[in-house]
DRENLO-637346 format. One record per residue (C-alpha): residue in three letters; x, y, z; residue number from 1. Coordinates in Angstrom, 3 decimals, padded with zeros to 6 digits. Layout:
{ALA {X Y Z} NUM};
...
This chain:
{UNK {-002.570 -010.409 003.599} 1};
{UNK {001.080 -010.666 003.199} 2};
{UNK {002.172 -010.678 006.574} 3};
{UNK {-000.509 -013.189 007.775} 4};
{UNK {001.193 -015.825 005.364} 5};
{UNK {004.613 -014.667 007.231} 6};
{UNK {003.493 -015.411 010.758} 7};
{UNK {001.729 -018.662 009.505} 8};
{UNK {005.463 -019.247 008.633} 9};
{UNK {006.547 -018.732 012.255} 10};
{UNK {005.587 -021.867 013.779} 11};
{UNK {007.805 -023.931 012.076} 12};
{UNK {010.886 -021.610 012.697} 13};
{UNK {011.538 -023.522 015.737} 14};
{UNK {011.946 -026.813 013.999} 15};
{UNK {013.827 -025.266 011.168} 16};
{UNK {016.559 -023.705 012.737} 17};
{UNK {017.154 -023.813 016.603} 18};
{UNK {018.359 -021.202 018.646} 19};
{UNK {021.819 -021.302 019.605} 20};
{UNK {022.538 -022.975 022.719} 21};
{UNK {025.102 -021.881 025.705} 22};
{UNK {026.404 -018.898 022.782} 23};
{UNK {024.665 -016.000 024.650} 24};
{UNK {022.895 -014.319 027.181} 25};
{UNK {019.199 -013.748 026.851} 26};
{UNK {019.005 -010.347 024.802} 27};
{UNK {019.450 -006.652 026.287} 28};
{UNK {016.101 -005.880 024.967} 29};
{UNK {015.987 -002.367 026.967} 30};
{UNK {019.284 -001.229 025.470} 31};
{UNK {018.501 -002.384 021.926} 32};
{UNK {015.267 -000.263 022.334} 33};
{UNK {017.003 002.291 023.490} 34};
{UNK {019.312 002.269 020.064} 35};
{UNK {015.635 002.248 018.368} 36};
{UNK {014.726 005.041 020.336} 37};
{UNK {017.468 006.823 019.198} 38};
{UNK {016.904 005.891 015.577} 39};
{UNK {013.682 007.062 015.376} 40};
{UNK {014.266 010.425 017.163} 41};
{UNK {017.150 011.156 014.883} 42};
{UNK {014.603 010.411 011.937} 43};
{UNK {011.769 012.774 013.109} 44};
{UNK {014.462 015.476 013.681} 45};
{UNK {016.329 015.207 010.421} 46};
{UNK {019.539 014.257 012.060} 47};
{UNK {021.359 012.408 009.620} 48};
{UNK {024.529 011.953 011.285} 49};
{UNK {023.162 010.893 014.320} 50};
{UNK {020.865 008.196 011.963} 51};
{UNK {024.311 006.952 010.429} 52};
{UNK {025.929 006.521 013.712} 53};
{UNK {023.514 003.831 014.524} 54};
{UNK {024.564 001.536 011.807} 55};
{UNK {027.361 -001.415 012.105} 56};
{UNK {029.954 -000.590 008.771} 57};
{UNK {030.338 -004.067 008.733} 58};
{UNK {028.117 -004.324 005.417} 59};
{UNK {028.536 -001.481 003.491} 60};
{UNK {025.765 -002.568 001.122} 61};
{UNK {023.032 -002.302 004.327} 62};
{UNK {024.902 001.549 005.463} 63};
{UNK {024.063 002.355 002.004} 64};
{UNK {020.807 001.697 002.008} 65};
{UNK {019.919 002.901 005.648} 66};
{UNK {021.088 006.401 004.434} 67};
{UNK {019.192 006.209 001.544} 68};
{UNK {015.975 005.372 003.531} 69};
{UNK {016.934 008.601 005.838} 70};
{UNK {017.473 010.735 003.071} 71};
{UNK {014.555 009.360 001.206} 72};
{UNK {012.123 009.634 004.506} 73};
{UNK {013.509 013.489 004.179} 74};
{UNK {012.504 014.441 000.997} 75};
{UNK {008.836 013.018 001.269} 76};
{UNK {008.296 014.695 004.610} 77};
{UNK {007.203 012.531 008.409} 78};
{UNK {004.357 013.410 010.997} 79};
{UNK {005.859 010.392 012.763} 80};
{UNK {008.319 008.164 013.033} 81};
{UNK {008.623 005.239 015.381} 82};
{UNK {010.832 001.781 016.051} 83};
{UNK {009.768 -000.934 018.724} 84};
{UNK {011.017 -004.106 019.383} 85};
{UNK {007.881 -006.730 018.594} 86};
{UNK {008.056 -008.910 021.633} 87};
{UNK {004.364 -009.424 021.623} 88};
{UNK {004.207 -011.732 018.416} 89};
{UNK {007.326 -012.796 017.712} 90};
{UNK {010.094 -014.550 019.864} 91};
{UNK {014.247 -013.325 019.158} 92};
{UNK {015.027 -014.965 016.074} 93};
{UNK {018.597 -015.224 016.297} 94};
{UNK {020.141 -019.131 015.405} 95};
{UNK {023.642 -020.259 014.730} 96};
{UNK {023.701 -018.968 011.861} 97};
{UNK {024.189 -015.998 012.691} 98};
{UNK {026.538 -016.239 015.419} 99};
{UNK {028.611 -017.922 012.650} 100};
{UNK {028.446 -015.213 010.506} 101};
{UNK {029.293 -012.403 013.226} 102};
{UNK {031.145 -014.304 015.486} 103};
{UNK {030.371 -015.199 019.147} 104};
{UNK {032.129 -011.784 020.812} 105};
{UNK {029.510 -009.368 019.139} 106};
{UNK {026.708 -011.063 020.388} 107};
{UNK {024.755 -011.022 017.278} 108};
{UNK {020.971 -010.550 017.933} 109};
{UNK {017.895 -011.177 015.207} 110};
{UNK {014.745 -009.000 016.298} 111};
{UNK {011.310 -008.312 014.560} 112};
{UNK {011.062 -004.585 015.534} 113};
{UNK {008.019 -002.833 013.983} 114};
{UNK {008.407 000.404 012.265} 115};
{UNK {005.439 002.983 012.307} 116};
{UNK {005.603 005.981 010.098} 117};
{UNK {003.452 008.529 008.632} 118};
{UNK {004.434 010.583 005.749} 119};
{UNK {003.403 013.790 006.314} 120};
{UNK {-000.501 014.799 004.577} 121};
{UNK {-001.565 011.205 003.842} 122};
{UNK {-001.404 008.753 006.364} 123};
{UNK {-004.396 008.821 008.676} 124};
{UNK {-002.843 006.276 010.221} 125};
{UNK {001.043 005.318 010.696} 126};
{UNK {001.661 002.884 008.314} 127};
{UNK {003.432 -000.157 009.180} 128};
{UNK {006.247 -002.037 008.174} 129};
{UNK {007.892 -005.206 009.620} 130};
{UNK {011.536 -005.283 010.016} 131};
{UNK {013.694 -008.507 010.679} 132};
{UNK {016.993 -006.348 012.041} 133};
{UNK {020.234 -008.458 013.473} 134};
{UNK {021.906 -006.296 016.224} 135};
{UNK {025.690 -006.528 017.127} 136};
{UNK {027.511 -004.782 020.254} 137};
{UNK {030.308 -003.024 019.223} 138};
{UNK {032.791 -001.394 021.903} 139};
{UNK {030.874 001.603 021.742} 140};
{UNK {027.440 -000.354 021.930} 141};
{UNK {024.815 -001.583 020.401} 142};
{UNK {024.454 -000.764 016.046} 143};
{UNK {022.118 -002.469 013.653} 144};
{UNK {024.260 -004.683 011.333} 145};
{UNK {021.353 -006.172 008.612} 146};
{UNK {017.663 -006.333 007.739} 147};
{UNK {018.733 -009.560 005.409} 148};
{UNK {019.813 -012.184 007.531} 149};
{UNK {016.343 -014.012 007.719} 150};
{UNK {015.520 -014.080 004.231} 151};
{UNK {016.324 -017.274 003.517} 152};
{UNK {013.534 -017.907 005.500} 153};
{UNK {011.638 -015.670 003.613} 154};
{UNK {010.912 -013.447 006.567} 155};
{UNK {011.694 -010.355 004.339} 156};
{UNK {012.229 -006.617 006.160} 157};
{UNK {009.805 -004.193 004.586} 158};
{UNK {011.321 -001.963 001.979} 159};
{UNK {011.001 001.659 000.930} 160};
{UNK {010.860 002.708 -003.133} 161};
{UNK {014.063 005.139 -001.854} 162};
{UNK {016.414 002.114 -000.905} 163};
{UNK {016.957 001.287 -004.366} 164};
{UNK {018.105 004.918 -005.000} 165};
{UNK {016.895 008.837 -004.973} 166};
{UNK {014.011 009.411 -005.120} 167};
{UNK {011.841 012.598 -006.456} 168};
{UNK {007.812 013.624 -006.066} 169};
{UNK {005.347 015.726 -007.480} 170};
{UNK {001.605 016.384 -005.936} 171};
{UNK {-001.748 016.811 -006.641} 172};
{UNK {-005.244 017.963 -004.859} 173};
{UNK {-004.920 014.419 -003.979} 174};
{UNK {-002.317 012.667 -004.684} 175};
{UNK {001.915 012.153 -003.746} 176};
{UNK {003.562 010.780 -006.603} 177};
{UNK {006.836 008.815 -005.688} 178};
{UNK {009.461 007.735 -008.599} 179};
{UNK {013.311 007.477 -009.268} 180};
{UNK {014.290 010.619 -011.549} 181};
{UNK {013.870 008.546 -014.736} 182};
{UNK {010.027 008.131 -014.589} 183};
{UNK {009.683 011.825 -012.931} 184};
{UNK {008.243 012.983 -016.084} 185};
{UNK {005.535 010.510 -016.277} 186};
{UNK {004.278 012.420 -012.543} 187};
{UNK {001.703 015.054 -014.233} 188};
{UNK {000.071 012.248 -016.679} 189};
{UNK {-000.582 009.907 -013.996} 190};
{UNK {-000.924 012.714 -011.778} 191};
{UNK {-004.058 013.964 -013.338} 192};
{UNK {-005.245 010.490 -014.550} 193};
{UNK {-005.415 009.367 -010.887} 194};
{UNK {-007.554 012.915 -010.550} 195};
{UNK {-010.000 011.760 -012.827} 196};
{UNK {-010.374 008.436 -011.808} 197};
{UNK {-010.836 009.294 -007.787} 198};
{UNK {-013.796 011.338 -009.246} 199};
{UNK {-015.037 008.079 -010.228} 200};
{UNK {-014.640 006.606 -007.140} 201};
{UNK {-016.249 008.721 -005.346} 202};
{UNK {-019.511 009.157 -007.836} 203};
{UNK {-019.809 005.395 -007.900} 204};
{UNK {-018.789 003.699 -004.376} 205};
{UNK {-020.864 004.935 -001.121} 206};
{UNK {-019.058 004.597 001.465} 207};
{UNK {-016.520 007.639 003.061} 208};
{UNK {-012.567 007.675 002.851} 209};
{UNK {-009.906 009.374 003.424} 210};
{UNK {-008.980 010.803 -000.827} 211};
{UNK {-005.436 011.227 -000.467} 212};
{UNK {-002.972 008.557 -002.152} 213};
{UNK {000.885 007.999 -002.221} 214};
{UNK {000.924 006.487 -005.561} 215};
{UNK {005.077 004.669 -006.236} 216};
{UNK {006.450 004.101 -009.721} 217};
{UNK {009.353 001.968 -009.198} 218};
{UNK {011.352 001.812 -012.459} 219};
{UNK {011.562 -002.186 -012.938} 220};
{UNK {009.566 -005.131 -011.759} 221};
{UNK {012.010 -006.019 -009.994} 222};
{UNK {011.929 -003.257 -007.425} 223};
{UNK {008.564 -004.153 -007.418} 224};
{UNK {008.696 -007.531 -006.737} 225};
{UNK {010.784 -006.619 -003.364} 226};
{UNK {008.672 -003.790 -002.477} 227};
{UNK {005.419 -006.001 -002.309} 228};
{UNK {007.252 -009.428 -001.282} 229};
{UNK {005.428 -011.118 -004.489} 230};
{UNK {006.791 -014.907 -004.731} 231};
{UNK {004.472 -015.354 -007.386} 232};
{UNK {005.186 -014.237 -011.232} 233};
{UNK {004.020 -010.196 -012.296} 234};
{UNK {004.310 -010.110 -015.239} 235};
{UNK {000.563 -010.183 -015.967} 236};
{UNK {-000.126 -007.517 -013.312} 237};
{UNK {-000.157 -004.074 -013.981} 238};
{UNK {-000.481 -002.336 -010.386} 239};
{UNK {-000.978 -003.020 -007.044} 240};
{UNK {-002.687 -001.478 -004.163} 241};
{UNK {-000.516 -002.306 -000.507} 242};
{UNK {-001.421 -001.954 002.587} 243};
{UNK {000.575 -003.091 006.033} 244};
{UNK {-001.656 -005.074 008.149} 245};
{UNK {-001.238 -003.254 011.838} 246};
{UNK {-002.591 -005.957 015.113} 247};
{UNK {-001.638 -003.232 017.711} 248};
{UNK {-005.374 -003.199 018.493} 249};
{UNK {-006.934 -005.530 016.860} 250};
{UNK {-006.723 -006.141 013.033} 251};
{UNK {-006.159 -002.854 010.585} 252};
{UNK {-005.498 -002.274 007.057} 253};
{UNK {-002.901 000.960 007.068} 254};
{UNK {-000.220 002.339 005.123} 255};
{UNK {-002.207 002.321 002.139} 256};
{UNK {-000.135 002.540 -001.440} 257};
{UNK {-000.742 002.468 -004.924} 258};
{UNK {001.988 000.989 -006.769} 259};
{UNK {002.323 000.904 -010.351} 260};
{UNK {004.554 -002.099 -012.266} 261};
{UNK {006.285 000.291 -014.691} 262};
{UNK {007.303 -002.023 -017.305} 263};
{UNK {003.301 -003.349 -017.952} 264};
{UNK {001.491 -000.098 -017.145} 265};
{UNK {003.684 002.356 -019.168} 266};
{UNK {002.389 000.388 -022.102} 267};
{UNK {-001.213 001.634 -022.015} 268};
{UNK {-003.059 004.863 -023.377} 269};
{UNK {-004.655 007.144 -021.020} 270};
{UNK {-007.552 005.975 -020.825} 271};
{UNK {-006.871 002.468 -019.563} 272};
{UNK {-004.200 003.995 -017.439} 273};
{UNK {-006.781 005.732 -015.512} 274};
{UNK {-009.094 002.567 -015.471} 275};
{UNK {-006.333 000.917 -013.610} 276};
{UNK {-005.522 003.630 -011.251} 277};
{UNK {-009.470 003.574 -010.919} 278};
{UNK {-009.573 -000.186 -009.868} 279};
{UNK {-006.378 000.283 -007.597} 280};
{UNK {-007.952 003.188 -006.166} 281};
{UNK {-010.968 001.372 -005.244} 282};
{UNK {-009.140 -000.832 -003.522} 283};
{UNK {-007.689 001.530 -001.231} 284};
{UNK {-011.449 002.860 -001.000} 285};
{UNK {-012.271 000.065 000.435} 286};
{UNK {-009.576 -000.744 002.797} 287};
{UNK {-011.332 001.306 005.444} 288};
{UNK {-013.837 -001.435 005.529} 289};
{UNK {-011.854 -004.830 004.995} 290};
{UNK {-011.196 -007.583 007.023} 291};
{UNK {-009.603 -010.628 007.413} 292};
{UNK {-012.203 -013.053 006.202} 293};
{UNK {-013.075 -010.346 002.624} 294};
{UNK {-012.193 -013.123 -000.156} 295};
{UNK {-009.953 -011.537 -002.958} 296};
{UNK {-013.106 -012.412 -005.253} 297};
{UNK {-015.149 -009.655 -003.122} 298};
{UNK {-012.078 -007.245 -003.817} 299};
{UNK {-011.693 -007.620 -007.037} 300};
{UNK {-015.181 -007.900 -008.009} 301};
{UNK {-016.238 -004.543 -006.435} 302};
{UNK {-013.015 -002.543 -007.911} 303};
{UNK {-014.045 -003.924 -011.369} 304};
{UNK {-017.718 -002.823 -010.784} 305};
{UNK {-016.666 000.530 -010.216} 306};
{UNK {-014.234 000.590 -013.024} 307};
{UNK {-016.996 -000.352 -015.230} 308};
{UNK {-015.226 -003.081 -017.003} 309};
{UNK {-017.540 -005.633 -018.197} 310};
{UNK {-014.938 -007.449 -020.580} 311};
{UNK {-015.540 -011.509 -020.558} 312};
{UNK {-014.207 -012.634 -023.097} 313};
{UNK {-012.177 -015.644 -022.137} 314};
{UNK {-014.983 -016.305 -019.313} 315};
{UNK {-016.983 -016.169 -022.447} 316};
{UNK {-014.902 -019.053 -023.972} 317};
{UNK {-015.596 -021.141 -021.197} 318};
{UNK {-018.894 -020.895 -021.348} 319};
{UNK {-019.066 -021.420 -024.985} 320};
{UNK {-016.822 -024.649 -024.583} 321};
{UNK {-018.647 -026.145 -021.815} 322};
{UNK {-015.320 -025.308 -019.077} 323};
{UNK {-017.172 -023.022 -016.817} 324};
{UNK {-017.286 -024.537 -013.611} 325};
{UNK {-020.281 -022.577 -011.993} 326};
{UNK {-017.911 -021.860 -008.796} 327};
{UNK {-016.903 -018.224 -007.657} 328};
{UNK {-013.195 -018.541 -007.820} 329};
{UNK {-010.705 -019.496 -005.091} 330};
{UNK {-007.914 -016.653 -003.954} 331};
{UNK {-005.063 -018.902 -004.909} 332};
{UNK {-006.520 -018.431 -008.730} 333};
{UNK {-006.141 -014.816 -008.792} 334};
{UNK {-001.773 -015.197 -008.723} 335};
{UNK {-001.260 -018.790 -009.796} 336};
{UNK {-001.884 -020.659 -012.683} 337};
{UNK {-001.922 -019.834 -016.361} 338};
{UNK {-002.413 -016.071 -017.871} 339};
{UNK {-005.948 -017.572 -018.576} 340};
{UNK {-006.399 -018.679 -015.328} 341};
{UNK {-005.626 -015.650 -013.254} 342};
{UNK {-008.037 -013.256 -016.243} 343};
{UNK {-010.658 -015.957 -016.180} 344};
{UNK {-010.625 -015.510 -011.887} 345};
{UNK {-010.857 -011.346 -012.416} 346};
{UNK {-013.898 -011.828 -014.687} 347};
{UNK {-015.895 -013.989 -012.760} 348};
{UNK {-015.462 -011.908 -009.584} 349};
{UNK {-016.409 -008.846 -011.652} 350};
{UNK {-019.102 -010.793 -013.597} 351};
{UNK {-020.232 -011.625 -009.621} 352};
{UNK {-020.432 -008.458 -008.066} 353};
{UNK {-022.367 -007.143 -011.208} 354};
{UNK {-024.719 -009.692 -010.989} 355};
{UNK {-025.122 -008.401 -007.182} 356};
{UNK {-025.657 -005.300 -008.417} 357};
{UNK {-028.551 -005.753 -010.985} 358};
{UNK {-030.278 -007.972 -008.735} 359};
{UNK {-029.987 -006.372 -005.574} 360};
{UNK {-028.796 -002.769 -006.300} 361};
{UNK {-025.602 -000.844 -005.736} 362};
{UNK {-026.532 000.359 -001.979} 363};
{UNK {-026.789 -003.299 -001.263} 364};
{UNK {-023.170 -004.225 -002.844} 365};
{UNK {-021.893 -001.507 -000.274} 366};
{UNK {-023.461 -003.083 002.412} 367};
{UNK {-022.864 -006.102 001.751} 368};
{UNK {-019.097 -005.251 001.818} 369};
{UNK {-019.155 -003.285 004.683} 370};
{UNK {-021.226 -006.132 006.185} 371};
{UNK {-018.466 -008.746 005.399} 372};
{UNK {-015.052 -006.454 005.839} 373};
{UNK {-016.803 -005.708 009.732} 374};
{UNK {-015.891 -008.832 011.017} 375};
{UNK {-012.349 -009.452 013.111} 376};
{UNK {-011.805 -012.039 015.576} 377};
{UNK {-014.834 -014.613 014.910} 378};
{UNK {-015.256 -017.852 014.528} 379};
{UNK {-016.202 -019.632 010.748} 380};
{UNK {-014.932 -020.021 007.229} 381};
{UNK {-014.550 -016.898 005.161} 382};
{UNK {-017.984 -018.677 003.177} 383};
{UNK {-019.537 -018.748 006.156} 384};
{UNK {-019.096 -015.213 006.599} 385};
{UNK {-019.259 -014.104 003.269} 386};
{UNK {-022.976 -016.346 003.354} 387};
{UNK {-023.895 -014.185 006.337} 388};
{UNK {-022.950 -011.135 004.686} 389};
{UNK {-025.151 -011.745 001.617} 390};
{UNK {-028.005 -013.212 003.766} 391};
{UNK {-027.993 -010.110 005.264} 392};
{UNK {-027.568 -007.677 002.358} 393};
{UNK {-029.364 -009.901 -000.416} 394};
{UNK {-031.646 -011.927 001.469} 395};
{UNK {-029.889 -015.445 000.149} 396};
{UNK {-026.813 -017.336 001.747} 397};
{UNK {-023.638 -018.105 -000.093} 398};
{UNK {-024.869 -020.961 -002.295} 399};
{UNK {-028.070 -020.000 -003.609} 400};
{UNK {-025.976 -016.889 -004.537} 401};
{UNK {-023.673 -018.626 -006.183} 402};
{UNK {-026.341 -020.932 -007.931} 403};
{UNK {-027.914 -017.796 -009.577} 404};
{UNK {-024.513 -016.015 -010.253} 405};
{UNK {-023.606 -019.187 -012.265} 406};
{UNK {-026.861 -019.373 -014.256} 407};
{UNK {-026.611 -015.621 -015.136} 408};
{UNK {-023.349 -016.007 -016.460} 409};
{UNK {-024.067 -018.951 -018.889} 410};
{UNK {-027.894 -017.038 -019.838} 411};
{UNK {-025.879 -013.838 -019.817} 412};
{UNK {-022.209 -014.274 -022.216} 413};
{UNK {-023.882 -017.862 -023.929} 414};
């Protein structure tokens, strides 16, 4: 949902930070394409020299990186590759600023260009990352200076685990396991935890998907934090499952990730290790279903239902102290707010969807996701189409569900 919130951001760009005015011609689109063209070819063919010679020197932190993402790209192993400029949604993006920063002669140029890849045995479908690149034309052409310049805008170009440095992988039946050398040894632990917990997945959740994961262990939180674009504080999360949201049709969940945060998970026994990587890998069950209007309660609710955690305590408490508020919680609740606050949002959604369950059966949960994640471009509130889902899957609309949810809960953990 990441890059919805980004384009939501859009429409006060203009107001923000005008474009520059009488600096510039309107933008060689077709040659900067071409440079993309060239870019991507030289990726698919393992050409690294030919990658390099696309890049401005100007910022030696950025050259360091882009070989890093070739060399990274490389080692993992592409079906596909591709770069286009993103004219559809998104306007050039280039202000004063940057014509400040680069000066007038190089014409500098801010594009969202889209980058589609598939690594090799796992993606389906290419996933999808969006890039915010700043263009300058040298005497020997066009070169791609930056993917940083807009992030003071918080339009943030999508990052790969390899940027931050090498990277190695292992494999299983199912699985690609991506780290940094340091956590390489961790790869056959998780490797076979993630194992057993897909075998979970697919005893306890219906519906068919594609079983093979690239599952990233970046070493700090930090590299997390940028990998994921959180702006909200992790250190009460353990992993994450990340997906690119791809509009090239119509609305699609791809490039499908698990992604562990290192410092947190590394503190667990096996066991609850592969309970999270259970719950994560629900979610990317599931992503062959979702839509936009699937409330993160829905999500997390089902992924704990399969998991089979049933813990309540401090949903428990606020029963016991008269603080439950009989409401299915909010998406803004699972990331903000107190520890409390964001545990207390998990076990209600998973209190929810087992309530679903017992009253209505697990066939029924299934359908009622698959019900709910069908829907695309329609009009209503996600509660009015999370009511139609359960009116059609249950047999009662959004409120009565949530009446009888509520009363459970305080009959159920009083």
């Amino acid at each position: 949902m990441r890059k919805l919130a980004i384009l939501a951001t859009v429409a006060l760009l203009s107001q923000l930070a005008a474009p520059a005015q009488g600096t510039k011609k309107p933008g060689p689109f077709g040659e900067i394409q071409a440079l993309l063209d060239v870019r991507a070819e030289a990726m698919r063919s393992g050409d690294r020299e030919a990658f390099v010679a696309t890049v401005d020197r100007g910022s030696p932190g950025f050259a360091l990186r882009q070989r890093r993402l070739f060399d990274g790209f490389q080692r993992l192993g592409l079906s596909e590759y591709r770069l286009e400029i993103g004219r559809r949604l998104w306007p050039e993006l280039t202000t004063r600023l940057e014509v400040t920063r680069y000066g007038a002669d190089l014409e500098p140029t801010v594009l969202h260009v889209e980058e589609r890849y598939s690594i090799d045995g796992y993606d389906a479908q290419p996933a999808l990352e969006d890039q915010y690149l700043t263009f300058v034309r040298r005497p020997s052409g066009w070169l791609v200076a930056s993917d940083v310049d807009l992030d003071d805008l918080t339009l943030f170009s999508g990052r790969k685990l390899w940027e931050f440095g090498p990277v190695a992988a292992r494999e299983s039946q199912h699985f690609l396991y991506v780290s940094h050398p340091d956590l390489l040894g961790a790869a056959e632990t998780i490797l076979s935890a993630a194992e057993r917990a897909l075998d979970r997945v697919a005893r306890e959740w219906p519906l068919a998907w594609k079983k093979r994961v690239v599952i990233l262990a970046p070493s700090t939180t930090e590299e997390l934090g940028r990998l994921i674009q959180a702006t909200f504080d992790l250190d009460v999360f353990v992993a994450f499952a990340a997906s690119g949201v791809d509009r090239g049709q119509d609305w699609d969940l791809v490039g499908h990730r698990i992604i562990l945060n290192w410092p947190n998970f590394s503190l667990y026994d096996d066991a609850t290790q592969q309970a999270v990587l259970t719950h994560e890998l629900l979610h990317i069950a599931t992503r062959e279903y979702s839509g936009p209007v699937v409330p993160v309660f829905v999500e997390e609710g089902v992924a704990e239902w399969v998991t089979g955690h049933d813990s309540a305590n401090v949903l428990a408490g606020q029963v016991e102290n008269d603080l439950f508020d009989r409401m299915l919680p909010l998406d803004h609740e699972f990331i903000s707010g107190s520890d409390a606050v964001i545990l207390s949002a998990y076990q209600e959604s998973s209190a929810a969807v087992r309530f679903a369950a017992e009253q209505f059966g697990d066939d029924a949960v299934a359908e009622f996701y698959r019900e709910l994640g069908a829907v695309r471009r329609s009009p209503g509130t996600w509660r009015y189409h999370v009511g139609r889902a359960m009116r059609e899957a249950f047999g009662i609309g959004f409120d009565d569900f949530q009446e009888r949810w509520a009363s459970w809960v305080e009959n159920t953990l009083d």
